[in-house]
LUMGUKOL-499576 format. One record per residue: residue in one letter; x, y, z of N, C-alpha, C in turn. Coordinates in steps of 0.02 Angstrom, whole numbers, padded with zeros to 5 digits, always signed. Example, Ala and Ser with C-alpha at 12.3 -4.5 7.8 and 13.67 -1.06 7.14 Angstrom:
BEGIN
A+00660-00284+00390+00615-00225+00390+00660-00165+00390S+00642-00112+00354+00684-00053+00357+00645+00002+00394
! end
This chain:
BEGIN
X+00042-00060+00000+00000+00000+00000+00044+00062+00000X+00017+00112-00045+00058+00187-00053+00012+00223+00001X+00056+00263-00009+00023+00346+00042-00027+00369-00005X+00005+00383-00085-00070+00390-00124-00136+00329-00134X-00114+00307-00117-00189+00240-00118-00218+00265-00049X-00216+00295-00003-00239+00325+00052-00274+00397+00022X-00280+00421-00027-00330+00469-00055-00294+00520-00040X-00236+00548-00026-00184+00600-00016-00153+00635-00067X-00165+00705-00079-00158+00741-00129-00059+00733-00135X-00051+00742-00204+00028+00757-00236+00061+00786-00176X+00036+00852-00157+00071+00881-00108+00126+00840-00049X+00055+00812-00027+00075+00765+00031+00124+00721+00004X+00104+00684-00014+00155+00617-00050+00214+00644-00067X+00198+00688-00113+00290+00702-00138+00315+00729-00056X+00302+00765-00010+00329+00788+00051+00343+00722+00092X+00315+00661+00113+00332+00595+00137+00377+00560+00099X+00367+00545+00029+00424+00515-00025+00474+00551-00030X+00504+00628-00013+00548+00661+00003+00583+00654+00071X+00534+00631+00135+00580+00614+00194+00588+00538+00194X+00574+00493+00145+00609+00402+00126+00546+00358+00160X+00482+00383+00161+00441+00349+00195+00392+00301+00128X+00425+00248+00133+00394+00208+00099+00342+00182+00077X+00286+00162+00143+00217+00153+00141+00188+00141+00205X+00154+00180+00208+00104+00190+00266+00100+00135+00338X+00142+00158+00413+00120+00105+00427+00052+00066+00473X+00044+00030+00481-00036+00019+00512-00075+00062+00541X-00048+00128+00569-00090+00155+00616-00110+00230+00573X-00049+00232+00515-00080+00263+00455-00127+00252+00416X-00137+00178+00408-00174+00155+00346-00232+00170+00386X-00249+00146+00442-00332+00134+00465-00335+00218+00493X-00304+00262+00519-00314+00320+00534-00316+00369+00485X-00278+00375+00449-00301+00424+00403-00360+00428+00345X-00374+00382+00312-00442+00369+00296-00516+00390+00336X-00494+00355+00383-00553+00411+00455-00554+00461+00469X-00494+00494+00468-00504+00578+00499-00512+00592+00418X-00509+00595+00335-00531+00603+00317-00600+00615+00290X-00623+00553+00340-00707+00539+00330-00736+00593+00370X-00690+00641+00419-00734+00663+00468-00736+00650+00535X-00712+00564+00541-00752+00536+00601-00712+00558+00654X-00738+00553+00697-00699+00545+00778-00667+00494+00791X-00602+00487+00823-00584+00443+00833-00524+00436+00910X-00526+00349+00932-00497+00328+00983-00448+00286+00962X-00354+00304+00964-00319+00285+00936-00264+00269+00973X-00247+00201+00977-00181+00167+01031-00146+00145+00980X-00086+00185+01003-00032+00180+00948+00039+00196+01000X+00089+00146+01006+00140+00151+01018+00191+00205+00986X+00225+00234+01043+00257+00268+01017+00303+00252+00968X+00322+00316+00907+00372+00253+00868+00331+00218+00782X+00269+00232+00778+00249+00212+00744+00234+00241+00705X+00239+00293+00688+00210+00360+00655+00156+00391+00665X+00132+00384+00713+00068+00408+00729+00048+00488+00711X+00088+00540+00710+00099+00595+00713+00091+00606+00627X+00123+00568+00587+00089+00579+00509+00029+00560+00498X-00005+00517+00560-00084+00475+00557-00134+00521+00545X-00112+00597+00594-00158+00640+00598-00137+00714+00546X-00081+00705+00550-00063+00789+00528-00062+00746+00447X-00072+00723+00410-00057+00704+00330-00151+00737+00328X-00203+00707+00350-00254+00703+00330-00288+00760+00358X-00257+00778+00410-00291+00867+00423-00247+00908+00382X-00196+00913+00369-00171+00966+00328-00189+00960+00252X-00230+00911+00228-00254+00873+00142-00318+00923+00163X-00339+00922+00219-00423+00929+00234-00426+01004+00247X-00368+01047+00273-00370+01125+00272-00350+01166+00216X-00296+01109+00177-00278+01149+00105-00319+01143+00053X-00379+01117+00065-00436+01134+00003-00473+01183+00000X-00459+01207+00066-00505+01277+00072-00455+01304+00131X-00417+01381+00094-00398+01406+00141-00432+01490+00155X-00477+01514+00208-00492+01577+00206-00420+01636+00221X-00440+01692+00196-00392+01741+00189-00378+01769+00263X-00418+01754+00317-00411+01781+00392-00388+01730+00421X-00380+01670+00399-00303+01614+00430-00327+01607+00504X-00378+01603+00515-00400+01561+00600-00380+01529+00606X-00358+01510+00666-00348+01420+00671-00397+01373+00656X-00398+01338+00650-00447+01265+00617-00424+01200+00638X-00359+01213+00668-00344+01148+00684-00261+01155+00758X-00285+01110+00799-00262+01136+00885-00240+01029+00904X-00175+01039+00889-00144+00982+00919-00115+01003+00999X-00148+00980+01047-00132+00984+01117-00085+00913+01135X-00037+00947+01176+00020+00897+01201+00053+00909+01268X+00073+00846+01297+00078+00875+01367+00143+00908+01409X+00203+00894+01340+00265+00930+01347+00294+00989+01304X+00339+01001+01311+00353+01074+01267+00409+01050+01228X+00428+00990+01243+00455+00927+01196+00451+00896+01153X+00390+00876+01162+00318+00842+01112+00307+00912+01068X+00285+00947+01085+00267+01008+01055+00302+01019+01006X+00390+01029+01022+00417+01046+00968+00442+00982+00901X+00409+00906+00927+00434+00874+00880+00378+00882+00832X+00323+00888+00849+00262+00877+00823+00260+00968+00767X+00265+00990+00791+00270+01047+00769+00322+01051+00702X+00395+01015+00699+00439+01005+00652+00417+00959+00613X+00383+00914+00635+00349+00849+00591+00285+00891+00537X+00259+00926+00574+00197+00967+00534+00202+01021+00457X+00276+01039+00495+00306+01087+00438+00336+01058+00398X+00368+01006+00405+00387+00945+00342+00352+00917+00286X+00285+00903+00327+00234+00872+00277+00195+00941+00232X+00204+00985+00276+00165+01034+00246+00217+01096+00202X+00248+01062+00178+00298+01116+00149+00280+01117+00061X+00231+01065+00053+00226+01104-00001+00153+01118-00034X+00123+01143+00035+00058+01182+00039+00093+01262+00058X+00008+01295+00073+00035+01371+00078-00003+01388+00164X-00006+01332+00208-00028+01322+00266+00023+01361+00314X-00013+01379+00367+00035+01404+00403+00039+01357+00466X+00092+01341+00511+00106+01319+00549+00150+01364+00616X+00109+01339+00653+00123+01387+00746+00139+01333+00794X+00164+01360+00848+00176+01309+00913+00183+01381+00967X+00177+01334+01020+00168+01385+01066+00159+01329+01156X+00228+01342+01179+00234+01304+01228+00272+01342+01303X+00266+01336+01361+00318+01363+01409+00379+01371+01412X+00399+01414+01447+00465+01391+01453+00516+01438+01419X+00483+01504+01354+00503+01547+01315+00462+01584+01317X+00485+01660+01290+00448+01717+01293+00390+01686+01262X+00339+01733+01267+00275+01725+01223+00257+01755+01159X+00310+01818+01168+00271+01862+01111+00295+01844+01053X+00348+01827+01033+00349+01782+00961+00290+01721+00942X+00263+01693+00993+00222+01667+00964+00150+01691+00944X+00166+01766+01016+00085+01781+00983+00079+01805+00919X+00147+01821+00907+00164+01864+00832+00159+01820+00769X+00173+01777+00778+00161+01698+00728+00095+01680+00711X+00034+01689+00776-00014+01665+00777-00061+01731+00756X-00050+01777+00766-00090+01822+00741-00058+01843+00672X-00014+01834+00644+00001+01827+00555-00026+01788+00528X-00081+01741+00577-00119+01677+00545-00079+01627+00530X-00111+01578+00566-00069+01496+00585-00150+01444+00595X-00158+01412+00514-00196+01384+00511-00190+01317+00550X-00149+01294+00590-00135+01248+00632-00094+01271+00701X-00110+01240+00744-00051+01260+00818-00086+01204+00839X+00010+01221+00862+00024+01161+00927+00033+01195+00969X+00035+01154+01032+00023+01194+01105+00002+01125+01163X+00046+01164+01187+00014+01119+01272-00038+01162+01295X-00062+01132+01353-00131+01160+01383-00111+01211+01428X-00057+01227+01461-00045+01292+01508-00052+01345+01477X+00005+01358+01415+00016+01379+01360-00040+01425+01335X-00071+01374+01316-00135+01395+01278-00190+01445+01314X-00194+01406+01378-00229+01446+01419-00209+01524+01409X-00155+01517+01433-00115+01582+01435-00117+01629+01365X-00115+01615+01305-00137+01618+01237-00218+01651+01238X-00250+01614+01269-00331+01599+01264-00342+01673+01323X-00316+01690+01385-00332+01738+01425-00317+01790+01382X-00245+01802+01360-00223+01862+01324-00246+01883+01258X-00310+01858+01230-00334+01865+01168-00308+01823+01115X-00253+01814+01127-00193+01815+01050-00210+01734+01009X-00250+01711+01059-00271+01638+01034-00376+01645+01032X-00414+01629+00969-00470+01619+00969-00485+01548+00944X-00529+01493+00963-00512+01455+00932-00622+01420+00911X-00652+01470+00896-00720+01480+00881-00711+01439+00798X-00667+01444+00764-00675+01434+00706-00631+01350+00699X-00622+01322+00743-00582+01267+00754-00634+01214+00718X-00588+01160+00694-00622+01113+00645-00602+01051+00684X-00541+01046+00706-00501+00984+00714-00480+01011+00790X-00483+00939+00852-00430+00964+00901-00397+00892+00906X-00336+00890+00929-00299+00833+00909-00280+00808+00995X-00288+00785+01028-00271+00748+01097-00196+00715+01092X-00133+00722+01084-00087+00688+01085-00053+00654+01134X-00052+00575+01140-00022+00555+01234-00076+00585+01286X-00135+00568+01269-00214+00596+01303-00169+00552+01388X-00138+00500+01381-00134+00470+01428-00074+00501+01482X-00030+00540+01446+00040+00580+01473-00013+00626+01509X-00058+00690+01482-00074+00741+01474-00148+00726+01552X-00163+00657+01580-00197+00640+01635-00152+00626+01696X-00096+00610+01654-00060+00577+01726-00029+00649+01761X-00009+00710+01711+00023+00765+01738-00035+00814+01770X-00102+00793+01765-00146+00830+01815-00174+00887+01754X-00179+00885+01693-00217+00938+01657-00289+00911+01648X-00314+00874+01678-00394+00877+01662-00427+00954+01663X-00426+00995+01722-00453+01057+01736-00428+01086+01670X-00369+01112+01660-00355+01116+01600-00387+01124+01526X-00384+01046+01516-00443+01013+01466-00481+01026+01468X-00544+01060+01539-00587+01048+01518-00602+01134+01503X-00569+01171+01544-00579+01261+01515-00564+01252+01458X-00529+01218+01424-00510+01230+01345-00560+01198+01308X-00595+01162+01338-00660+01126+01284-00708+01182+01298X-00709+01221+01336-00780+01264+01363-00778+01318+01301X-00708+01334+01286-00705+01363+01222-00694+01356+01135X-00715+01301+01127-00709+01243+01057-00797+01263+01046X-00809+01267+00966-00852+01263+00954-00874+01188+00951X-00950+01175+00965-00973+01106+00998-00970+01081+00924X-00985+01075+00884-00996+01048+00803-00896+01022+00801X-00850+00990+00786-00800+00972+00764-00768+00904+00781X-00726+00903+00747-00698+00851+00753-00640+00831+00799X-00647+00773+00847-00587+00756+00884-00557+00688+00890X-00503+00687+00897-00448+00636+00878-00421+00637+00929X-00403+00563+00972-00380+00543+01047-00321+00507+01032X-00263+00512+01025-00221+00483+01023-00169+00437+01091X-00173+00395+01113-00121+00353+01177-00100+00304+01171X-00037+00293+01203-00015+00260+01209-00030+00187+01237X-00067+00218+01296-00085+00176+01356-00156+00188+01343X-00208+00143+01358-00276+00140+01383-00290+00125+01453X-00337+00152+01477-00333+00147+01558-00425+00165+01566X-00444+00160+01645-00504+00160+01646-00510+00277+01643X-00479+00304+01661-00473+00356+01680-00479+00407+01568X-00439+00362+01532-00418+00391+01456-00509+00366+01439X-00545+00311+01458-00606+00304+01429-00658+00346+01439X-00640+00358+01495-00700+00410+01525-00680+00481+01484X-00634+00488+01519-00596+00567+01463-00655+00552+01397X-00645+00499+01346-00666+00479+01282-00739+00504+01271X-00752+00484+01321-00844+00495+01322-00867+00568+01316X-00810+00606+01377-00857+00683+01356-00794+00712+01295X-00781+00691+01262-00753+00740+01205-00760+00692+01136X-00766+00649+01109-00776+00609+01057-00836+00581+01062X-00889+00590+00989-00936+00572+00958-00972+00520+00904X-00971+00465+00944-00986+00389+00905-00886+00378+00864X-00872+00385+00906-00799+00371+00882-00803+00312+00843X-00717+00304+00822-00706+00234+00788-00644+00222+00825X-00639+00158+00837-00590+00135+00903-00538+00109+00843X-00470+00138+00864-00423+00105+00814-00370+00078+00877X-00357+00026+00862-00292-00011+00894-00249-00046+00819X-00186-00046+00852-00137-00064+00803-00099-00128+00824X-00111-00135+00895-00076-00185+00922-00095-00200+00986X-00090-00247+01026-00126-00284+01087-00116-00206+01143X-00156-00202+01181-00178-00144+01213-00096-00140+01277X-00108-00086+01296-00029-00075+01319+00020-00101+01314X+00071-00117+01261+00104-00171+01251+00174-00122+01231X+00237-00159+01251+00283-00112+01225+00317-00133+01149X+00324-00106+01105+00358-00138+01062+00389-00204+01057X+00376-00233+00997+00406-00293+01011+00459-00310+00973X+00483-00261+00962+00575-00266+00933+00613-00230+00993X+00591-00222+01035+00628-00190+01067+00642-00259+01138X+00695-00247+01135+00723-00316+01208+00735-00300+01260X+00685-00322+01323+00688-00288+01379+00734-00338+01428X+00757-00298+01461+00812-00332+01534+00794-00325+01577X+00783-00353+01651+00798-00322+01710+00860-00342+01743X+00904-00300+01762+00968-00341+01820+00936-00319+01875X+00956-00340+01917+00917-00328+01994+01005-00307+02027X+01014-00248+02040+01079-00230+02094+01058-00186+02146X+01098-00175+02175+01108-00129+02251+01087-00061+02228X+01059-00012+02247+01049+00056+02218+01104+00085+02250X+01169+00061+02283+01227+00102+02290+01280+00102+02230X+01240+00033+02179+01294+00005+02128+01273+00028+02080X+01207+00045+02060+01162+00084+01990+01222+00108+01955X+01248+00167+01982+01276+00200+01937+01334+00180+01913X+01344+00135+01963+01442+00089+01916+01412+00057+01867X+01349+00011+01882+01327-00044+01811+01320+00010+01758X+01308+00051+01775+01267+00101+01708+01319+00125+01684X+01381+00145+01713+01449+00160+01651+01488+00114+01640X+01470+00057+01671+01521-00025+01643+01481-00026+01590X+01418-00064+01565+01374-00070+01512+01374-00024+01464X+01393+00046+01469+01406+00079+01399+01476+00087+01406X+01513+00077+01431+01595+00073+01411+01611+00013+01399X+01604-00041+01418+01610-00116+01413+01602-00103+01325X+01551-00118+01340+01501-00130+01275+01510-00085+01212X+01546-00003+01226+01560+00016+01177+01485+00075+01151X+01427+00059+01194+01373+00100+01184+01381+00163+01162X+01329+00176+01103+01356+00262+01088+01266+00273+01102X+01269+00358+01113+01167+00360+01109+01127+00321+01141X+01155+00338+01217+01118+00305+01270+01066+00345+01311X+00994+00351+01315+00942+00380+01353+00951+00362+01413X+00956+00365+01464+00945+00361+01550+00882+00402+01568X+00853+00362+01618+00789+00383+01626+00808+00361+01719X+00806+00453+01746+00779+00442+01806+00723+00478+01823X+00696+00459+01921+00654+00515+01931+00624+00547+01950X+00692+00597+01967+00700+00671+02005+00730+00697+01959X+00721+00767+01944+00781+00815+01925+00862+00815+01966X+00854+00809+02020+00929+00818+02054+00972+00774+02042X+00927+00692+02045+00943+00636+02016+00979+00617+01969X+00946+00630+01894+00979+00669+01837+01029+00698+01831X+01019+00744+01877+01100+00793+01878+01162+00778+01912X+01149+00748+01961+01194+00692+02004+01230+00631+01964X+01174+00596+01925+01199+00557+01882+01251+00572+01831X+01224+00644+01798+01269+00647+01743+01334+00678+01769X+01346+00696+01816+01397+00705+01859+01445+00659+01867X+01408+00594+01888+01469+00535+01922+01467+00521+01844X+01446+00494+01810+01460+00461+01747+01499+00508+01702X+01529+00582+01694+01555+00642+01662+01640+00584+01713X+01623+00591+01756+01699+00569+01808+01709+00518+01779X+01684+00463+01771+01689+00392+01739+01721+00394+01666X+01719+00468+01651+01753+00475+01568+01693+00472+01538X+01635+00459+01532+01572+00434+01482+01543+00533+01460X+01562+00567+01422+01523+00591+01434+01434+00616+01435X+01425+00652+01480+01353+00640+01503+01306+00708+01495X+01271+00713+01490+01208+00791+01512+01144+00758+01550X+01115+00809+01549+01059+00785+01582+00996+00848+01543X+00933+00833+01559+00876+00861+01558+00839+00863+01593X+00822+00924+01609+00752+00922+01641+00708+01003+01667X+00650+01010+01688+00614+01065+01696+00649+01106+01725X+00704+01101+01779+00731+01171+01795+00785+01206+01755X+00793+01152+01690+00834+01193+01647+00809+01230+01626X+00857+01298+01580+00814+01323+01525+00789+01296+01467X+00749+01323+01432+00723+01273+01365+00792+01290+01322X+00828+01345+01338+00876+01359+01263+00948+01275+01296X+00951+01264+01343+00985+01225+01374+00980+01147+01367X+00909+01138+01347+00864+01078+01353+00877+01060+01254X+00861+01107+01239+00877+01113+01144+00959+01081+01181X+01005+01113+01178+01090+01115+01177+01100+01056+01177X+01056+01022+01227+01083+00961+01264+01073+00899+01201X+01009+00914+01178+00973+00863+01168+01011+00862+01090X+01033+00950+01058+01057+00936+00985+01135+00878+00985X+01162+00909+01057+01243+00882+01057+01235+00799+01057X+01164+00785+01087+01133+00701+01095+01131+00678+01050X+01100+00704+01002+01065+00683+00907+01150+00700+00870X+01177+00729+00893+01237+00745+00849+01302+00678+00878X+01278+00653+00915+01365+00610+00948+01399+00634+00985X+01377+00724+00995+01433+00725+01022+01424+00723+01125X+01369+00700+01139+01364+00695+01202+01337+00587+01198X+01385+00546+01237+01378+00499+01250+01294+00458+01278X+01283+00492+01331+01233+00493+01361+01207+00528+01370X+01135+00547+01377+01081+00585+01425+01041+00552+01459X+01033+00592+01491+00995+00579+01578+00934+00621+01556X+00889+00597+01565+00811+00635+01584+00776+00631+01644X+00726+00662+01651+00645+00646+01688+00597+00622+01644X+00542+00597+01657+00494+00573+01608+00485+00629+01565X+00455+00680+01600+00438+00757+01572+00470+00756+01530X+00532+00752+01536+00593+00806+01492+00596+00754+01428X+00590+00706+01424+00621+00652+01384+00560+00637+01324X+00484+00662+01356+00441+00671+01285+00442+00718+01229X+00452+00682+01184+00441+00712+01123+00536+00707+01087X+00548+00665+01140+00653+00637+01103+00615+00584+01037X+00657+00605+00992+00625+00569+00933+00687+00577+00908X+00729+00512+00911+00799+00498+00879+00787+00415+00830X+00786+00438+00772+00779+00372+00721+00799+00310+00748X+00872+00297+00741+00894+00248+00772+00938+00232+00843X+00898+00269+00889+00903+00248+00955+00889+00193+00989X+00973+00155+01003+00983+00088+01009+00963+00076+01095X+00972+00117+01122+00994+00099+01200+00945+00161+01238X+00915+00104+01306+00874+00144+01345+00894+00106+01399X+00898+00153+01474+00928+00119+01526+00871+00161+01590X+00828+00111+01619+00772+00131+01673+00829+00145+01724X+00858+00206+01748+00910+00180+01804+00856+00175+01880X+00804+00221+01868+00751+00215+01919+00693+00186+01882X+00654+00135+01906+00580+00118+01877+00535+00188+01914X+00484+00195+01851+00466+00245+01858+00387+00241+01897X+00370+00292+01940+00316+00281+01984+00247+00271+01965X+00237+00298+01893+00198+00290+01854+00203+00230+01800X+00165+00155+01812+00187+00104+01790+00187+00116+01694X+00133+00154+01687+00126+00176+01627+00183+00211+01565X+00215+00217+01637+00282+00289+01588+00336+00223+01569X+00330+00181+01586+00379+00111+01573+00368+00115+01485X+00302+00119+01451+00302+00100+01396+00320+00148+01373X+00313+00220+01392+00330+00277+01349+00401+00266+01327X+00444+00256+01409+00527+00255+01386+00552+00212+01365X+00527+00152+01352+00568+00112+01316+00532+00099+01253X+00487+00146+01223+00471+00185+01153+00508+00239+01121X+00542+00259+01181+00585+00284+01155+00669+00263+01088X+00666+00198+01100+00700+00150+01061+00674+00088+01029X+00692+00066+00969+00668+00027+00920+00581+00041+00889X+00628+00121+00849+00560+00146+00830+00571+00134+00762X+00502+00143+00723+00507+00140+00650+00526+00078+00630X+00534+00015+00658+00555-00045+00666+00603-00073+00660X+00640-00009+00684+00718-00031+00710+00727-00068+00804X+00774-00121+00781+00781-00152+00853+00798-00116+00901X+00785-00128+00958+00819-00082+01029+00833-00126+01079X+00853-00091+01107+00886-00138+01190+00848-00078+01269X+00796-00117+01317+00781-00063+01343+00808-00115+01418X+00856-00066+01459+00884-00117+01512+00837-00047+01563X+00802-00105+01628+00791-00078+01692+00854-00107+01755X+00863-00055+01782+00910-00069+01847+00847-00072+01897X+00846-00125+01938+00803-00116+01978+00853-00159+02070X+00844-00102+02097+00851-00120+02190+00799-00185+02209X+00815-00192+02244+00784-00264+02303+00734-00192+02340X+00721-00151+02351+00676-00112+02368+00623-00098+02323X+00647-00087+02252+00619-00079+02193+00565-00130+02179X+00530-00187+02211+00529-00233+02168+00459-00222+02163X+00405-00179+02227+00335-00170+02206+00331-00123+02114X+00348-00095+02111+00356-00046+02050+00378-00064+01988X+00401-00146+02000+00419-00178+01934+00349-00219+01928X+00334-00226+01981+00262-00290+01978+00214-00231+01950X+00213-00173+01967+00162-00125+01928+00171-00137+01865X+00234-00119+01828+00245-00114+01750+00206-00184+01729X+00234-00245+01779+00200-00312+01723+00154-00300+01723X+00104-00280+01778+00045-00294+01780+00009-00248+01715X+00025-00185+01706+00020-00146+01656+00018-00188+01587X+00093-00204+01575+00125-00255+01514+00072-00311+01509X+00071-00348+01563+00032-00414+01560+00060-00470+01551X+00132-00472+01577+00193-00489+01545+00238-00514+01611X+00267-00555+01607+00332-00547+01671+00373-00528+01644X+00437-00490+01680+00499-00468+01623+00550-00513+01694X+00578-00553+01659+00631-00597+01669+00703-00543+01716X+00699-00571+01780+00756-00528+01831+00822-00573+01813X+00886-00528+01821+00943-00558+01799+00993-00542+01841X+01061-00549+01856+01096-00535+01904+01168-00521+01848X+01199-00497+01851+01250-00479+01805+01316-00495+01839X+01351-00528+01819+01416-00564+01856+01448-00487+01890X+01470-00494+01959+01520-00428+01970+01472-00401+01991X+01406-00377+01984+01341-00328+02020+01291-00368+02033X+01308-00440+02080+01257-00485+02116+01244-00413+02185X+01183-00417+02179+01147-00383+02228+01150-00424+02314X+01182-00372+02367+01180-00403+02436+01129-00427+02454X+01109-00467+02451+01039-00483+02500+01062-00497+02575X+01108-00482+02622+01111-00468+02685+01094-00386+02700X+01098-00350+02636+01091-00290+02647+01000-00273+02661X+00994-00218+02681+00890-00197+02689+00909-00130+02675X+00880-00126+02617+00866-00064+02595+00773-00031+02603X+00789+00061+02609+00712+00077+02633+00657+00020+02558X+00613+00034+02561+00572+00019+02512+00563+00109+02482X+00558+00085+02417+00546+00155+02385+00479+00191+02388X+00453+00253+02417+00410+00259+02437+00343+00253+02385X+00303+00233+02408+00222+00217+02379+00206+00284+02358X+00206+00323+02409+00162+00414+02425+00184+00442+02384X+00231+00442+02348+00260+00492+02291+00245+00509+02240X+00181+00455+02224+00145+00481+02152+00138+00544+02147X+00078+00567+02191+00051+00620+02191+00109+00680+02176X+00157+00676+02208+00208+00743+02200+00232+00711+02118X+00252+00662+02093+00288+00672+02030+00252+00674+01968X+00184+00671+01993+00112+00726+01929+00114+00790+01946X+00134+00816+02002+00121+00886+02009+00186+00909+01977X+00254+00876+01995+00317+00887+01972+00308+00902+01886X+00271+00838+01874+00282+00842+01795+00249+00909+01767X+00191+00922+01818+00144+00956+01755+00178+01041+01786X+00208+01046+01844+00249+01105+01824+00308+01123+01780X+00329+01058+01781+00401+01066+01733+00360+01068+01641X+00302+01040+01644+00269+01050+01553+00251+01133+01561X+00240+01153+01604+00209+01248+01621+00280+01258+01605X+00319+01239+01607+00392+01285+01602+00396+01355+01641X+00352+01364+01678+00367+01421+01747+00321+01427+01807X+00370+01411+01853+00383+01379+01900+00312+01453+01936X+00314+01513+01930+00279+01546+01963+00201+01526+01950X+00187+01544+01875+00122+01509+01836+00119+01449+01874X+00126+01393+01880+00119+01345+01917+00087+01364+01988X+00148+01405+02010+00118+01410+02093+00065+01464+02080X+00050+01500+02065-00006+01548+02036-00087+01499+02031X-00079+01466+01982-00122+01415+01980-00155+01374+02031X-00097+01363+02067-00104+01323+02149-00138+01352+02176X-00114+01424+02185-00158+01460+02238-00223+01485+02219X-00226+01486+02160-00295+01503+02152-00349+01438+02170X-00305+01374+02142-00360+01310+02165-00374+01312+02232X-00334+01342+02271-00345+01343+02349-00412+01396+02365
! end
């Protein structure tokens, strides 16, 4: 099957057959045909799959047949990082480069007024997270009455960081007549309900068995000491020779600590995360995609919307509290159906938080002991705390606000 056998004007096609994309894959073929039709739709799609051409090929076919001369928006892809934002946003302008569409983004974390300046030159599409927008939406500079399309991206990221309230002031201002598109990773009882008040006789698309992580991608667990994490983690990419390694912890300080001892180890390292700046967070992430930084260290937050072709290596150095974010990060590698390697380090404290992920997966993932980092079992380590959810949704969804005051602003007003 072609991209043109999918009913996609020259435009499009020659712009996909210009970035080497061969033919459509599954979550293209059954999605874009639908949002052509109009319909609403509920769409589980692993990261990695193209999902992001699923929607933007067939809304940008569907705005360039009719473009008015006052350039409203018509079409509002919401996302829950400023990460996501900007991949989705570069992906949009690719496909659409050889229409006369305009394309906007608009996320935390940077001044505003370039974007209001973008968006009021008319930007028949924007991207945007939900703080963002708000903020957009108070100051005039965003109307979105004439909106055709709203796009839900990682509906399941965008619940766990606490934007329902959010979501739902921003639906209060959508005209009720349009079309919406739910895109996740994960399905859960919390993403169905979401489904109900914003999508209309939907069409349920799955591409593959319901939360499932890639299956080119090869998962590990070693089970060591959390005093030893960080030696296994620069033996395994120096041993081994690893280049373009993701680390996934999760705290910010964590992160930064890490890329610290591992910079000493010779490996070199960066890190990411919300208390950087965004111009810092770009630096890090170009020197990442370029070779010339060995490793990076993230937070969940920071690490959505990393979209590196052939990213071989993902390393859980913390399992993450949210059993769900397991599939995001090790989507992060063996995308496009390239193989990956996704290793978890997990403590003898760690071990409720791995039984979350299976249970998620549906899956056991096979524990291993690595000659040289056999874990003490005379040792008792704390158990890692249970209670912490709650703070690392609030964590996340201030570090997607990209300012730290807005956040607490917000707070106090919920109070």
């Amino acid at each position: 099957m072609s991209f043109s056998s999918l009913a996609l004007d020259k435009a499009l096609t020659d712009a996909v057959n210009a970035l080497g994309y061969q033919q459509p894959t599954p979550i293209q073929q059954q999605a874009i045909p639908a949002i052509l039709a109009n319909k609403d739709i509920m769409a589980g799609a692993q990261t990695g799959t193209g999902k992001t051409a699923a929607f933007a090929l067939p809304i940008l076919q569907r705005l360039s047949e009719h473009i008015p001369s006052a350039r409203p928006i018509r079409a509002l892809v919401l996302t829950p990082t400023r990460e996501l934002a900007q991949q989705v946003y570069k992906s949009f302008l690719r496909y659409a480069e050889n229409t006369d569409l305009n394309i906007a983004v608009a996320y935390g974390g940077v001044s505003i007024k370039p974007q209001i300046a973008a968006i009021v030159k008319g930007a028949d599409v924007l991207i945007a997270t939900p703080g963002r927008l708000l903020d957009h939406i108070i100051n005039g500079s965003v109307l979105l009455i004439d909106l055709e399309t709203i796009v839900f991206d990682e509906a399941d990221r965008m619940l766990d960081m606490g934007f329902k309230d959010e979501i739902d002031r921003i639906l209060n201002r959508l005209p009720p007549k349009r079309q919406t598109l739910l895109f996740s990773a994960t399905f859960d009882d919390a993403i169905f309900k979401l489904s109900k008040t914003l999508l209309s006789d939907p069409e349920l698309i799955e591409v593959s068995e319901r939360n499932t992580a890639a299956s080119q991608v090869e998962q590990i667990v070693y089970t060591v000491d959390s005093d030893r994490k960080r030696e296994l983690t620069s033996y395994l990419i120096g041993s081994k020779n690893w280049q373009q390694v993701l680390i996934f912890t999760r705290t910010k300080q964590g992160a930064d600590a890490l890329a610290k001892e591992m910079s000493k180890d010779g490996i070199k390292t960066q890190a990411i995360h919300g208390d950087k700046s965004q111009g810092a967070r770009d630096k890090a992430l170009a020197e990442f995609k370029a070779g010339k930084t060995r490793a990076l260290v993230a937070t969940d937050v920071a690490a959505r919307g990393i979209d590196i072709h052939d990213l071989r290596y993902v390393i859980n150095y913390e399992l993450p509290y949210v059993a769900e974010d397991y599939i995001h990060r090790i989507g992060r590698t063996g995308r496009a159906g390239n193989d990956g390697l996704a290793i978890s380090l997990m403590s003898p404290s760690e071990a409720w938080l791995l039984e979350a992920v299976e249970k998620v997966l549906d899956t056991r993932l096979m524990q291993q002991w690595l000659p040289g980092y056999e874990p003490d079992l005379s040792k008792t380590e704390r158990p890692a705390r249970k209670n912490t959810l709650g703070r690392q949704k609030r964590q996340g969804r201030q570090q997607a606000f990209g300012d730290k005051s807005n956040a607490k602003a917000r707070k106090s007003r919920r109070r």
